[in-house]
C-alpha positions as CSV (number, residue, x, y, z in Angstrom):
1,X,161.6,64.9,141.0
2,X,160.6,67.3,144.0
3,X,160.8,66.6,147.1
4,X,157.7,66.2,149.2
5,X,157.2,69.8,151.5
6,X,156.5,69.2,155.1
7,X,152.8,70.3,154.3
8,X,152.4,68.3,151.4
9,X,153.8,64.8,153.1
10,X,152.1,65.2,156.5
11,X,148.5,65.4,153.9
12,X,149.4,62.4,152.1
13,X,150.1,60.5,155.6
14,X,146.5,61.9,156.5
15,X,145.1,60.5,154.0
16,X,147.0,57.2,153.6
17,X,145.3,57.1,157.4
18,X,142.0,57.9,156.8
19,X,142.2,55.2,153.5
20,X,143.7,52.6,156.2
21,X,140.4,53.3,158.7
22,X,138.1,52.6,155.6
23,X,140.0,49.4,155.0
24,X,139.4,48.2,158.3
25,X,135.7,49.6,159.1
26,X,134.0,46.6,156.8
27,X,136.3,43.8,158.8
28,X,135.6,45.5,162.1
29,X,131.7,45.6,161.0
30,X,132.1,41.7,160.4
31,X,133.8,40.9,163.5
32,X,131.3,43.0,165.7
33,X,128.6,40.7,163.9
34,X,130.4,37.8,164.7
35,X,130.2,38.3,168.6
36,X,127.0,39.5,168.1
37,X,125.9,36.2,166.9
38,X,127.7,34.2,169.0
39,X,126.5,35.9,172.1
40,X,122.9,35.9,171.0
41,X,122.3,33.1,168.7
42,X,121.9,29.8,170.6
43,X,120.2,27.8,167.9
44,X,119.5,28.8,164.0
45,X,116.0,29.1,162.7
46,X,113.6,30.5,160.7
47,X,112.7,33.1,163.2
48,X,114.5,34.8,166.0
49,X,112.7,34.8,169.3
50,X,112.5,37.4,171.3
51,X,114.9,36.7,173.8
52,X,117.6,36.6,170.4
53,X,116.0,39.7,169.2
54,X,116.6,41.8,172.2
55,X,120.1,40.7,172.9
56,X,121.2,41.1,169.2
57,X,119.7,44.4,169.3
58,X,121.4,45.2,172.8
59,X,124.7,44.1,171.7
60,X,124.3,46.0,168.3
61,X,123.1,49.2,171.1
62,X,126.9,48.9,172.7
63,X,128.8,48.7,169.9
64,X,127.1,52.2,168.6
65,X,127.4,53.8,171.9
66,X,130.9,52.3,172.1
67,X,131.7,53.7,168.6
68,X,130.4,57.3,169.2
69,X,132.5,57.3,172.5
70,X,135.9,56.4,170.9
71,X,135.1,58.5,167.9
72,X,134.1,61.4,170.1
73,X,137.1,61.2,172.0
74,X,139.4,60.7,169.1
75,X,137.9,64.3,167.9
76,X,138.8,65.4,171.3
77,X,142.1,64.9,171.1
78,X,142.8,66.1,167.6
79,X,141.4,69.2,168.4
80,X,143.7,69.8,171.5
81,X,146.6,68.3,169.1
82,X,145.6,71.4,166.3
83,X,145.4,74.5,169.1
């Protein structure tokens, strides 16, 4: 059987990475609702007030922001990591 080349092993690590990331994204999506609901949602009903809307909709507001902010700095860094 052949050996792996450097090339060829530090692709399949890439993508055994970027598989991992997918993995995680639907638990962190879950978890990020989770504190959204606990921060927001004082009592169940059949209608969220608008105090509940606002702050779900705030707390859904960070989380984007915060996501675009680690993802752009991520991209940052690869990009000084491939010059």
């Amino acid at each position: 059987m052949a050996e792996l080349g450097e090339v060829d092993e530090a692709e399949l690590q890439r993508l055994v990475v970027t598989e991992q990331q997918k993995a995680q994204f639907p638990a962190q999506v879950h978890h990020f609702m989770e504190l959204c609901w606990d921060k927001c949602v004082e009592k169940p009903g059949n209608r969220l007030d608008s105090r509940t809307e606002n702050c779900l909709s705030s707390c859904v507001d960070r989380f984007i922001d915060t996501t675009l902010a680690v993802t752009s700095r991520f991209a940052q860094i690869v990009q000084k990591g491939g010059q």
